[in-house]
C-alpha positions in Angstrom: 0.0 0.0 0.0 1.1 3.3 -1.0 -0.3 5.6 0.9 -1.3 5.1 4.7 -4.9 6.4 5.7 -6.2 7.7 9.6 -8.7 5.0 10.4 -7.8 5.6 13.9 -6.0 7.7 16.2 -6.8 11.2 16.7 -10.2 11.6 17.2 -12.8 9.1 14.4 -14.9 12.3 12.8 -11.7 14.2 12.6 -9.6 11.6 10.4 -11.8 11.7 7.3 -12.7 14.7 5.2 -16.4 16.0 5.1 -17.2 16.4 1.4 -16.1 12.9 0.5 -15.8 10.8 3.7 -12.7 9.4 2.9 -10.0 9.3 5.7 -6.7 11.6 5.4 -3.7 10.4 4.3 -0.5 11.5 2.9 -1.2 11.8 -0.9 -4.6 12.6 -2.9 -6.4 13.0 0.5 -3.6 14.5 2.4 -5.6 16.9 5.2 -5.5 20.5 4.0 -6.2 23.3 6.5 -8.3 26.6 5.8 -8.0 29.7 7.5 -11.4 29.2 9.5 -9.8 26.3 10.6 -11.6 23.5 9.0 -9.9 20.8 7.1 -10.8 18.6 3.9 -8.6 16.3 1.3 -6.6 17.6 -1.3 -8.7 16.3 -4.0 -12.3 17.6 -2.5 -10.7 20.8 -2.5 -9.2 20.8 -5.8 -12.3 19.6 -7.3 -14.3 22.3 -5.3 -11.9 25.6 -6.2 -12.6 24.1 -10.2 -16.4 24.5 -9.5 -16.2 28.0 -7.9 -13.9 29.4 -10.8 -12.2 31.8 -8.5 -8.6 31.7 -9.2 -7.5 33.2 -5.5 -9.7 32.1 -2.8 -11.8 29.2 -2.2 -15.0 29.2 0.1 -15.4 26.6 2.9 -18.4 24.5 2.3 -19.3 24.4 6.0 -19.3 28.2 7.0 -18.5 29.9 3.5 -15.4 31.3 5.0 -13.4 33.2 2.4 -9.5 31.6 2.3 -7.0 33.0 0.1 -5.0 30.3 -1.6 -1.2 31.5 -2.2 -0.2 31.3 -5.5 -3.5 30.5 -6.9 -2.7 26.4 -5.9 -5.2 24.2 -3.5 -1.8 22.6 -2.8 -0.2 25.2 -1.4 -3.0 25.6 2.0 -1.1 24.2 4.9 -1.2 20.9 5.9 -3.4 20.2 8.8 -0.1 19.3 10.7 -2.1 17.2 13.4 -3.2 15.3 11.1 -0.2 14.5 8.9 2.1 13.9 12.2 -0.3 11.1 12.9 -0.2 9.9 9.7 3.4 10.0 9.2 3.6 8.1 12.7 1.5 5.5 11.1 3.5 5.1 7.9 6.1 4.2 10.3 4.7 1.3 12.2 5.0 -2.2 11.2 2.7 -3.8 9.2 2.4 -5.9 11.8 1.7 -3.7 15.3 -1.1 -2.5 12.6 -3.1 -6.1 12.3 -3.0 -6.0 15.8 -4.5 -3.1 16.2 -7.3 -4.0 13.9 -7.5 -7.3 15.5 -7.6 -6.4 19.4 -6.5 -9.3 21.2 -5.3 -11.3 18.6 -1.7 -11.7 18.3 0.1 -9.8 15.6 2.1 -13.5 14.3 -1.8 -15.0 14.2 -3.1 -11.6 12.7 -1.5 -11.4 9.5 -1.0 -15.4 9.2 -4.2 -17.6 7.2 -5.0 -21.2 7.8 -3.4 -23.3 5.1 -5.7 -26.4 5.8 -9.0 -24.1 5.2 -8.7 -22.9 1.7 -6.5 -19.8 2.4 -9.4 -18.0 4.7 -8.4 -16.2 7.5 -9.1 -16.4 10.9 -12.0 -13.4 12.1 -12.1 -14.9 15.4 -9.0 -16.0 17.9 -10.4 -17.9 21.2 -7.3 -18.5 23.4 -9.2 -20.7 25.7 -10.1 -23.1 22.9 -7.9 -26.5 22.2 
């Protein structure tokens, strides 16, 4: 995988943008940051500033603030740098510390590992007690 999204973390609302719904991460839906202080992806943005036609502001579809963009480029709003620290911190974890996570309890060898006697499924369920 490419690019690492915010499924969890800082708080769940605030790790996905709300025109799309998609969660942040570090490319196409990287968290961009408008001067009223609301955040949405790259690409929502981007696609909204096209719609508006106005080459050196774009409006904030939740309270119609007016924000400046420098140099006439989406891309060049700050980064929602909460955001992108989390995500960065992600990026860094090993793949397998996150299948663990997904997979409370679970451990991370029996989290990323399939069955080979069942037809390559994996396991949803883990029940330490069980023989």
């Amino acid at each position: 995988m490419s690019g690492h999204s915010l499924k969890g973390g800082i708080h769940g609302e605030e790790s996905e943008c709300k025109i799309c719904y998609n969660y942040f991460d570090l490319e196409r839906h990287s968290p961009k940051l408008l001067s009223c202080s609301h955040t949405f992806c790259l690409e929502c943005l981007e696609t909204l500033h096209f719609r508006e036609g106005r080459g050196w502001r774009i409006v904030c579809p939740v309270c119609r603030h007016r924000t400046p963009l420098p140099e006439r480029r989406v891309r060049n709003l700050p980064d929602n740098t909460a955001l992108t620290e989390e995500l960065s911190h992600k990026k860094r974890e090993p793949e397998d510390s996150l299948n663990a996570e997904r997979l409370p309890g679970l451990p991370a060898s029996l989290a990323t590992s399939t069955e080979t006697g069942h037809s390559g499924w994996e396991a949803l369920y883990y029940c330490p007690d069980a023989d």
